[in-house]
N, C-alpha and C positions, 0 to 999 in steps of 0.2 A: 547220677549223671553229672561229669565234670563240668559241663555248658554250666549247668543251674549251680554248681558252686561257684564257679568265678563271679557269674553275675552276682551272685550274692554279696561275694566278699567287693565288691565292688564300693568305694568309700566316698560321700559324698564332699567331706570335708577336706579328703585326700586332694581329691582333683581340681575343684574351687580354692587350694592353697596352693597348685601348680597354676593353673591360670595367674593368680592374683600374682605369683611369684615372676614367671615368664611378662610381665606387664612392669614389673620395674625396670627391664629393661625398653626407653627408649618411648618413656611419656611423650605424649602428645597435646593438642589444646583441646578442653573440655573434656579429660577423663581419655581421650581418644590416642592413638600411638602414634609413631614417629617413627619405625625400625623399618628402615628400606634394607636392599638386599646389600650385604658383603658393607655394610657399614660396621661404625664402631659399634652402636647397639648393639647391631646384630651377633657381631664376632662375640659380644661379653655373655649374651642370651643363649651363643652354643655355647662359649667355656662352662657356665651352669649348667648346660642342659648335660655335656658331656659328664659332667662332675655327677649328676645323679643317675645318670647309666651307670658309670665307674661304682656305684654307691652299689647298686641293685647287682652287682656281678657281671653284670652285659659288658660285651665286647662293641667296640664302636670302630667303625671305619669312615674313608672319605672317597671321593673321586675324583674325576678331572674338573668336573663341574662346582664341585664342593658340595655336593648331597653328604649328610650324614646316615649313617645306617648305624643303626643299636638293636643288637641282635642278643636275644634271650635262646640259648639253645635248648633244643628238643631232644627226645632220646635216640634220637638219629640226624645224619646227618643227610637232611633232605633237602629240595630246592624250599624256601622257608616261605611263608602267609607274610606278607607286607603289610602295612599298615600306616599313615600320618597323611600329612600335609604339607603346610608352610608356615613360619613364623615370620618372615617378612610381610609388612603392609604397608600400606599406599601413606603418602604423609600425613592427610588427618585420617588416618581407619582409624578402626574399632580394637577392641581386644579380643575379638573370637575369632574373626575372618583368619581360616589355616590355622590361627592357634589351638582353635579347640580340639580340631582331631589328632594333631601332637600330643598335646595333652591327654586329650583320652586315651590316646594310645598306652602314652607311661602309662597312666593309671591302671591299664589292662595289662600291663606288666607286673604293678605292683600289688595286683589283686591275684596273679597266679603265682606268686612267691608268697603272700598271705597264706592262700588255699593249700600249697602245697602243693602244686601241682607243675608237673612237667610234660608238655606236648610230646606228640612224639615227632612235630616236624617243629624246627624254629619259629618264632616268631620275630620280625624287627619292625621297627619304628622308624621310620621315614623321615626324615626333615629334607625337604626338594628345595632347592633353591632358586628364586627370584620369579616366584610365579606372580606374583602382581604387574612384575613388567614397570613400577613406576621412578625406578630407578634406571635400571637400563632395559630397551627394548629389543623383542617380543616377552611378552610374558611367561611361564612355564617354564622358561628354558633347562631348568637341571630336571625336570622330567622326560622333556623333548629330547635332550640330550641324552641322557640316561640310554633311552628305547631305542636312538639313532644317534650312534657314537659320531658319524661324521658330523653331524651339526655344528659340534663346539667349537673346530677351528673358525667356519664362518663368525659366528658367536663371539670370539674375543677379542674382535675386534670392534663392537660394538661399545660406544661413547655414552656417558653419562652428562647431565647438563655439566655439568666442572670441567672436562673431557677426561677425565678418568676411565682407562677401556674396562671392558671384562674381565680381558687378559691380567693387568694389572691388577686390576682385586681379587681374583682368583689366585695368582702368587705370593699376594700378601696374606693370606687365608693359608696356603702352605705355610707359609712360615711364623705364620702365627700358630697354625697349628700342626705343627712340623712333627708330634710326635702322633698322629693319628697315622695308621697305615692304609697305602690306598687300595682300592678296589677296584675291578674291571667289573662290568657289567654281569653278572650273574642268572640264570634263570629263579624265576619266585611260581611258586601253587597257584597264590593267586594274591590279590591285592584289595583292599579294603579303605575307602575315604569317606568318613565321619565330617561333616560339612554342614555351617548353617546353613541353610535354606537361600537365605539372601535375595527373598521375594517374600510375597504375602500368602501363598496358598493354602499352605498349611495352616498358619494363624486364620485366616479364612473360615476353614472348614470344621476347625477346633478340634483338632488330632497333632498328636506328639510325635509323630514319628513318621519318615517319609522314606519309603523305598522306591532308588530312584534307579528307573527303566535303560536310563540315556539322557543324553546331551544332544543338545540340538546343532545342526551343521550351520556353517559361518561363512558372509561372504563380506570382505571389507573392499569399500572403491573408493578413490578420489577423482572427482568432479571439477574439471576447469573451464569455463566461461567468459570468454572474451568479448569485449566493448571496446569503448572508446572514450578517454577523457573528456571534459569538455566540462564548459562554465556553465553550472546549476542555475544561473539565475539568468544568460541570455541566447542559453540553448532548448531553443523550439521543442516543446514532446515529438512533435512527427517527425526531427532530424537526430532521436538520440537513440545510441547505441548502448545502453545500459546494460554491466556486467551482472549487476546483483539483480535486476529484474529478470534478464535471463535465467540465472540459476533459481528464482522463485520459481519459477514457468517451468523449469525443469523438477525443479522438487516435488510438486505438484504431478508432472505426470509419471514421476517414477513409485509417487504414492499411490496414484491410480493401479499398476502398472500390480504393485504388492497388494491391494485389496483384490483385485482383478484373479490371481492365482493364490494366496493366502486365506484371505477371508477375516475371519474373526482369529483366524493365528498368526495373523500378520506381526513382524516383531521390526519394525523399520525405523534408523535414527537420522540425522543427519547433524551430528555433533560437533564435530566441529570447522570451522569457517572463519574464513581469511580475505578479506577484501582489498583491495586495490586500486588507489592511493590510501584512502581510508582517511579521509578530509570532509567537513562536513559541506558545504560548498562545493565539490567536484564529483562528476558523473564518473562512476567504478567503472575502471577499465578491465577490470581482470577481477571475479570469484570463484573462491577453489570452495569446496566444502567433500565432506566424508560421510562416504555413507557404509551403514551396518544392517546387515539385513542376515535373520534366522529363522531356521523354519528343521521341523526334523524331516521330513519330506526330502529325498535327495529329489525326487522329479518336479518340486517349488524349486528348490534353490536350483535347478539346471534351469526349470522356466525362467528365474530372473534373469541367471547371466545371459541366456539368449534375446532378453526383451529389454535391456539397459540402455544398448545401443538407439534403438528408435525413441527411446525418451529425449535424447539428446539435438541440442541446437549442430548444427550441419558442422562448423568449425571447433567443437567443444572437444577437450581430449579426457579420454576415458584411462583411470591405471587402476588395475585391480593390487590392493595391495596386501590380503589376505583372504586365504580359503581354507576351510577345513571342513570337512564330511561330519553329515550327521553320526553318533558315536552310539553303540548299542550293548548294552553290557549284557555279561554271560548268564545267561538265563540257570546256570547250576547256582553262580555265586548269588545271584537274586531270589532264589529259592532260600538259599542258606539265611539271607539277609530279614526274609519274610519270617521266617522260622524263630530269627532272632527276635526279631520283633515282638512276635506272638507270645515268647517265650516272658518278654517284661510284662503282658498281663495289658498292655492298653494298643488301642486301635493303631492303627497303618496305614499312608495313604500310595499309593502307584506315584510315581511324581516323574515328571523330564524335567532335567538341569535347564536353563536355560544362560546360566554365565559357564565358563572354563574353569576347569578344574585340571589338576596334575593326572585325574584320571582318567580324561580323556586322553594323554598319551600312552598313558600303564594297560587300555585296553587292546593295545596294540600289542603288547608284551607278553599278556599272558589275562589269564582269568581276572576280570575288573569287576567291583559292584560299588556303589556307593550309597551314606544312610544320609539321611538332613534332616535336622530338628528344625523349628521354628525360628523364626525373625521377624521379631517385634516391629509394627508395620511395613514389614517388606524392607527396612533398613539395613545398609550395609555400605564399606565404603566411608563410613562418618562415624565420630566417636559414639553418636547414640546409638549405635549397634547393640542389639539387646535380645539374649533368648534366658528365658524363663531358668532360673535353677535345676528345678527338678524335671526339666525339658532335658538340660546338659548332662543330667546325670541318666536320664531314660536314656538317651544318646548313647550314652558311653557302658549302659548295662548291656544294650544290643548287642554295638562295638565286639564287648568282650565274649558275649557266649558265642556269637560270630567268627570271632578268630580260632577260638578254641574245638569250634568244629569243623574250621577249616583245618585247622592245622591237625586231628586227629584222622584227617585221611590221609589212609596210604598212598 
């Protein structure tokens, strides 16, 4: 059975010497990274990563977005099994978050060139571009982009803190890497993302391996709150119009509002917040704060958006400023994924993502499933980001008998 040879030939010391290798590009503080998107790191992190496709015989392309694709061909020439993530992260991340399923990926490259083995549909390796979003905003974009060609123009006009657009780091990336040929959007089999966990569940439960159902749907708001200035120290409590007490009184019944139709799967933040004048002495004329509210339930998240409005102070103004449907991945590629699992010999648990991942766009595209190993207390996002070695490599045994029997369907 070719499944069980790949997984076999799968190298542990292979892949932990791509990781550690992909990590010099674009150190961070405390072990942690630094490589935001269409930066210098980054650009030096493909020329490697491109140089050891070149290395393995794969063909690499780019596209308007700047996705890379590294394609190992098959004995036909068929719509091809996807496979990766992201190697951009957030300024202090980790070394795994998107890098690992990159990485695993090669690896499952370099384990069917070991074996000896040739698919009979392609296999490629994904690098999506600027899914953390912490460079320039929204996140995902060269996956978003990808699925929905018109995005990008919107997209490149999109500013960086420096005001550096899209647009301009994406033409700098042509011509940095000007000899890569580009590609339009193609049809793929199906698509496969390899993903810490980036919660606690699994380490939880003490299981290696998470096959995961779906992604849960997203509703982002901003919240503005009007008062009135006035001197803290000779304005009467019964003559004040306080902004920030307001927005507490509000947050308060928009929490009610999520236990009330969520329950115990209420996922609700209110992160971040802006006050106004923002003096310790003066009564806040104006608090804005954001709210993030998930749930895989499309009929929770339609009850919130219908029940937001009455949480609200009469003159408050509401702006929704992202949404996105609960995401359901393909019960064939979920099957395959189980299978895979079974096949490395230890347990598996059903999991829902609850962060974003590049595949919740790609399920839009065609056949999606995603695996997630563990993370070490729920960490992620910070240099301590941490899954167990022989986790990373359970991961990436899956991974590979995974692709290989995807890519053996006709």
């Amino acid at each position: 059975m070719i499944e069980q040879r790949v997984l076999d030939a799968v190298s542990a010391e292979r892949l932990h010497d791509l990781l550690d290798n992909l990590a010099r590009f674009g150190p961070g503080e405390r072990g942690g990274m630094n490589r935001q998107a269409l930066s210098e790191e980054d650009f030096q992190a493909r020329a490697w990563l491109i140089d050891k496709a070149r290395q393995l015989g794969c063909q690499v392309w780019t596209d308007g977005c700047a996705n890379l694709f590294i394609r190992r061909e098959g004995r036909e020439d068929l719509p091809p099994v996807m496979t990766g993530s992201h190697i951009d992260t957030q300024p202090t991340g980790g070394r795994l978050d998107g890098c690992y399923g990159v990485m695993a990926g090669m690896e499952c490259l370099y384990s069917l060139e070991e074996a000896g083995i040739r698919t009979l549909r392609p296999i490629e390796v994904v690098v999506w571009t600027n899914e953390e979003g912490s460079r320039f905003s929204p996140g995902a974009m060269g996956s978003s982009a990808y699925v929905e060609p018109a995005r990008l123009e919107a997209y490149r006009s999109h500013r960086d803190a420096a005001g550096i657009s899209l647009g301009e780091a994406l033409d700098l990336h042509s011509r940095r890497f000007a000899d890569l040929p580009l590609r339009a959007r193609i049809d793929a089999h199906a698509f496969v993302e390899l993903h810490i966990e980036q919660g606690p569940v699994l380490e939880q439960a003490g299981i290696p391996l998470g096959v995961v159902v779906g992604i849960q749907g997203v509703r982002w708001y901003q919240v503005v709150c009007s008062g009135a200035s006035a001197h803290a120290g000779t304005t009467p409590m019964s003559m004040r119009r306080d902004a920030m007490l307001l927005a507490i009184e509000t947050v308060q019944r928009i929490d009610a509002l999520a236990n009330l139709i969520a329950g115990d799967e209420k996922r609700l933040t209110f992160g971040r917040w802006n006050v106004s004048p923002n003096v310790i002495n003066t009564i806040a004329n104006e608090a804005t704060f954001s709210i993030d509210f998930r749930h895989a339930d499309p009929a929770v998240l339609a009850a919130f958006d219908d029940g937001i409005a009455a949480c609200l102070p009469a003159d408050a103004q509401l702006q929704r400023l992202f949404s996105h449907a609960s995401t359901e991945f393909c019960p064939a590629v979920v099957a395959v994924l189980e299978q895979a699992c079974d096949a490395t010999g230890l347990q598996r648990l059903s999991i829902r993502s609850g962060a974003f991942h590049d595949a919740m766009y790609l399920a839009g595209h065609c056949p999606t499933g995603m695996l997630f190993v563990p993370s070490r207390d729920g960490i992620s996002h910070n240099p301590l980001e941490f899954t167990e070695p022989a986790q990373l490599e359970a991961g990436t045994r899956a991974l590979a008998w995974a692709l290989v029997s995807l890519a053996e369907q006709p």
